[in-house]
N, C-alpha and C positions, 0 to 999 in steps of 0.2 A: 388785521393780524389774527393768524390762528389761534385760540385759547387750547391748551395743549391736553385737555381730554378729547375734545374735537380732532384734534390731531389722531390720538390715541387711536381713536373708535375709527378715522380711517385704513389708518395703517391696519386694527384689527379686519375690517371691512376685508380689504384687499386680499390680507393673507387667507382667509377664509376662502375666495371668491377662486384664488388660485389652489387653494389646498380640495376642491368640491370639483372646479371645470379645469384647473388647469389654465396655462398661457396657449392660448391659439396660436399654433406654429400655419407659416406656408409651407405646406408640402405636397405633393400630388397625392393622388386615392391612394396609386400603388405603394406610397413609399413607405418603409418599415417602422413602427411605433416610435414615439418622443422617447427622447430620455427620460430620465427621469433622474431629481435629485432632491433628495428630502421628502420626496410625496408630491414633490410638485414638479407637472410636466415641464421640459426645458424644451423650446422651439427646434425644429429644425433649421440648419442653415439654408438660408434663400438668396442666392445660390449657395449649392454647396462646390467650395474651392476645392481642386487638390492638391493634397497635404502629404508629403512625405517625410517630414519632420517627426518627430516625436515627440518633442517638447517647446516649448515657446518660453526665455526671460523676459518678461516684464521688469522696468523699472518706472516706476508711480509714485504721483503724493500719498501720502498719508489719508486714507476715510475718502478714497477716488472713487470708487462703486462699489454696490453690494458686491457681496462674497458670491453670493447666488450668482450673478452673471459667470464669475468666474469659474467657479463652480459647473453650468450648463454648459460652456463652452471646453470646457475635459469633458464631460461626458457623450458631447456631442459630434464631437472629432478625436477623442479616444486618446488624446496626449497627455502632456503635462504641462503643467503653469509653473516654472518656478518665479517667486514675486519678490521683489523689492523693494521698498518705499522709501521716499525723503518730504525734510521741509521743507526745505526748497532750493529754490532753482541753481542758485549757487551750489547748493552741496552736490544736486544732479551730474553739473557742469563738470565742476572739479572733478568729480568722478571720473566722469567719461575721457576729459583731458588730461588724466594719469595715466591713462591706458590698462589694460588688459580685465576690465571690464565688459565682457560680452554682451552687451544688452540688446533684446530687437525690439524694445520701444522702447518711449521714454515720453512725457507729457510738458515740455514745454510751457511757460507764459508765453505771451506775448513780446515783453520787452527784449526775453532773452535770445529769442530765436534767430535774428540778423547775426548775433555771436555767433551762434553754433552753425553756421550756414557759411559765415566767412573764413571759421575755423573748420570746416570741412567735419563735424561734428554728429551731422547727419546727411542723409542721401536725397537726393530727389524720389518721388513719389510716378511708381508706376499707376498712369490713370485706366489704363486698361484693366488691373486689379481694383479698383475700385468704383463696387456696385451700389454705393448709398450721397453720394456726394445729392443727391437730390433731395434730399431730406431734410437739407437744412435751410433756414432763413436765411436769406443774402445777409442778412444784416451782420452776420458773423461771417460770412464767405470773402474773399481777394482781401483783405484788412494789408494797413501797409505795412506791415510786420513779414508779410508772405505773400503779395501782390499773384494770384491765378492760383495760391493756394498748390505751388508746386514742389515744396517740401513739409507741409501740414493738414491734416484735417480737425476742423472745431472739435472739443469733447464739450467743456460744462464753461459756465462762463458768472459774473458777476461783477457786484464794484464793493470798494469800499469808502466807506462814511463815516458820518458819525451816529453813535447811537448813545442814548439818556436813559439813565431810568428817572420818570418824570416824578415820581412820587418821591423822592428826593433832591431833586435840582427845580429850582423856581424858575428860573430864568432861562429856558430851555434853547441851546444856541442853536442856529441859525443856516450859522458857516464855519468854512476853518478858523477863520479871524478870531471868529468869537471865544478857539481856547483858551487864547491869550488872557482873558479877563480874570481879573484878581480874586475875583470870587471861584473862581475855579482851583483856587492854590491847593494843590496835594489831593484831587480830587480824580486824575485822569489815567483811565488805564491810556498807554498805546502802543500799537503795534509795534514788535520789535522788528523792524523793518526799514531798512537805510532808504531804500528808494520813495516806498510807500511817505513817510512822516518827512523824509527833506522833500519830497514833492508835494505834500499838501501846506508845506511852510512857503513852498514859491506861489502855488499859487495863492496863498493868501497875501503875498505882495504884486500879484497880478502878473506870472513870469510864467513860462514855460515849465512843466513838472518834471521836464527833461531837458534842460539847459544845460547848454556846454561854458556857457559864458562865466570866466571865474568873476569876475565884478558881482554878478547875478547871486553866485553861490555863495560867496565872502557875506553877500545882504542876508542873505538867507541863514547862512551859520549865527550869526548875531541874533537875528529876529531868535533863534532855537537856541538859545540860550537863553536868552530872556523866558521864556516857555520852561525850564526844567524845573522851575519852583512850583508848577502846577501840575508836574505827571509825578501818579504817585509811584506806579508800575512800568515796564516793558511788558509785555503779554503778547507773543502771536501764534502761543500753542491752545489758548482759549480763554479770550481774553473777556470772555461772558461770564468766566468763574469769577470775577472780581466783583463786576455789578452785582451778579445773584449774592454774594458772601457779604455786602457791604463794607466790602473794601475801597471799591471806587464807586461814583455817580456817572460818569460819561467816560465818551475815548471816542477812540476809532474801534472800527471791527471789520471785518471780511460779512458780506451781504448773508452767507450761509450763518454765520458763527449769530450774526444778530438775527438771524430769523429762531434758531435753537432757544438764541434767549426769551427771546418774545413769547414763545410756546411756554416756558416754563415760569413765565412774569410777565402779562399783558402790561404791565407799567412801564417796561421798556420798550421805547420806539426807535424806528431808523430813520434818519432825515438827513437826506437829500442839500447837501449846502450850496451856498447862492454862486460858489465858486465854481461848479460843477464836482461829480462825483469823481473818485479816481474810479476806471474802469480794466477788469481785468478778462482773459479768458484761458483757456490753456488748451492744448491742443495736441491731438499723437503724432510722433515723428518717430520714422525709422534709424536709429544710429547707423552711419556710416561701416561698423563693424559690425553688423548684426549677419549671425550666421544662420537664423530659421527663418528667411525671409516668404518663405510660402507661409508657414504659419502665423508671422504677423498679419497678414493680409485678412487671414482668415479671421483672426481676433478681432481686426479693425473694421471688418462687413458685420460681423458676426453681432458686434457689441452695440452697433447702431440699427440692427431690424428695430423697425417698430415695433416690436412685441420683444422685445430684448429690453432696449434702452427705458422703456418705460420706468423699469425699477428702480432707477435712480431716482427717482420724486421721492419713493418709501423713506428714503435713508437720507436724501442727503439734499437740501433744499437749496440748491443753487439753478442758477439759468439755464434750463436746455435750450441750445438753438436747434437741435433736433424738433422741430414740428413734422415730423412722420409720426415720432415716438407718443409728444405729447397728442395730436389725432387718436392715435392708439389708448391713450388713457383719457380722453375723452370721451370716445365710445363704451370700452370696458373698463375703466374704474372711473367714473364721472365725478366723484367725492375726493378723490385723492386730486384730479384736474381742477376740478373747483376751486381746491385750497392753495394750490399753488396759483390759479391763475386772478386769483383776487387780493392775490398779495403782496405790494409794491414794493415787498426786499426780492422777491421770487422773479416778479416776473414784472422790472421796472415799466414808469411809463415811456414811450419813444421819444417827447422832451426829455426824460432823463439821460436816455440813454445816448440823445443827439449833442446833449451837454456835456457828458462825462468826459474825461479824458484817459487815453491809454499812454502807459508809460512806453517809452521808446530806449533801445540801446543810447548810451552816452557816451559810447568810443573813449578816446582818449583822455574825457573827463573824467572817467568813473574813481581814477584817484584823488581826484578832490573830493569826490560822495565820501569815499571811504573816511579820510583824513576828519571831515567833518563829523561822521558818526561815530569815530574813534575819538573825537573830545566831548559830542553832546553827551555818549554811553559814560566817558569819565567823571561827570559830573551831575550824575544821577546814584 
């Protein structure tokens, strides 16, 4: 794990390295100087799309990419960004499923996407607009969430687990199972997330994380009751402020939020349980309503050059499956690639990841999820 002046001295590294040479754009001899924003050169597009739009809405998680991306992409096709953000996917949804919400992206999980596909929520994906689909590791490509990848492209990806700060907890658990243990009473932050925490409760009775079966979910609401004397918190706006404040010793966390902690307290560690991790990724989709559909296109080339995408390593320590990008920061910033790539919350091992499990839509279950999160939250 990175000790987080190490950290520090990269990110200073890098911003340097850009602010002295600038981000190496592809562009031919003839073609007219980089933008620029901040003192730091912004790539040309490679290709450059045409764009008769003026403005592009974004709708986005919360802390999605640097600003600087967005930032180089207005100045490099001369429009505007108006930006949005949420927690999640559910608020996304709702959204969009009210209507008059113009949005021409939107960042998707995984699990949610089969929804917003069957609810006609988004559109299918011109592949002729899209010049980077090579960029990425298969290992994020056709996923059964979006089978040819015909309404999504990868952006950032990760899992979540559990994480400890070990210099307070003795008996450092394992697996999910192991929250349950009495020693753990009033000790656990977790994530305030219906899907996430009743799916690490199944599988710690050995059940699908996405089961439709109510028998299955009735065992499961039990087990997660028995569990509320032991979480002292909900947290999934950052659930790292609890360990650092010694409020809580363990929990769950999202792979990014426990890498931030690790940097700021090597005493906290992330570990991988015997059950398998939950595994997440999220992904750009075009809403069905979107009216600047040239300039999403161009957004979505634009934001995966390798010499674009790189920057998200600086900011935001989650999984790229962009391997153009990370090549890219291989070569010209080999210390910022180093830290990520020796880092098993960043950049799991492939048994991890062959382990892990992605949560899936639950159709007509999803009201027993709900009903059960609605009495585990009443009784916290």
């Amino acid at each position: 794990m990175t000790h987080p002046l190490h950290w520090m001295m990269v990110c200073l590294i890098v911003l340097s390295v850009q602010v002295l040479a600038g981000c190496s754009g592809v562009v031919p001899p003839a073609a007219p100087p980089a933008a620029e924003e901040d003192g730091v050169a912004c790539p040309e597009p490679n290709p450059r799309l045409e764009v008769t739009s003026t403005t592009v809405n974004l709708f986005v998680w919360v802390q999605y990419i640097p600003q600087e991306i967005y930032d180089c992409f207005e100045q490099v096709y001369g429009l505007d960004i108006n930006l949005d953000e949420y927690s999640t996917d559910e608020e996304m949804v709702t959204k969009l499923s009210a209507g008059g919400a113009n949005y021409d992206l939107v960042v998707p999980s995984d699990y949610i996407i089969d929804l917003m596909i069957r609810q006609e929520l988004i559109q299918p994906l011109d592949a002729d607009q899209l010049h980077i689909m090579d960029n990425f590791d298969p290992l994020f490509l056709d996923q059964p969430f979006d089978p040819g990848n015909l309404y999504t492209v990868p952006s950032t990806a990760g899992t979540e687990s559990i994480f400890v700060h070990t210099a307070a907890v003795e008996n450092v658990p394992q697996s999910f199972a192991d929250f349950w243990k009495p020693e753990y009473a009033g000790r656990i932050v977790m994530l305030d997330s219906p899907r996430t925490v009743i799916g690490l409760t199944l599988l710690s009775l050995g059940y699908d994380p996405s089961t439709q079966d109510p028998a299955q979910l009735e065992e499961a609401k039990a087990k997660l009751l028995a569990l509320v004397p032991n979480i002292k918190l909900f947290d999934s706006d950052s659930p790292k402020t609890a360990l650092l404040a010694g409020d809580a010793d363990l929990g769950m966390a999202w792979s990014a939020e426990a890498a931030f902690a690790s940097q700021e307290e090597p005493a906290i560690q992330y570990i991988y349980p015997s059950e398998g991790a939950i595994r997440w990724q999220v992904n750009l989709a075009i809403p069905s309503v979107a009216a600047h559909v040239d300039a999403t296109y161009a957004f979505i080339n634009y934001l995966h050059q390798p010499d674009v995408f790189w920057r998200a390593l600086v900011d935001y320590p989650n999984t790229l499956p962009n391997t153009a990008a990370l090549d890219y920061a291989q070569t010209h910033h080999p210390e910022l690639y180093e830290a990520y790539s020796q880092s098993p919350i960043t950049n799991p091992p492939a048994a991890v990841l062959a382990q892990a499990h992605f949560l899936r839509d639950v159709g007509d279950a999803l009201p027993l999820y709900d009903r059960i999160w609605t009495e585990i939250k009443g009784q916290n």
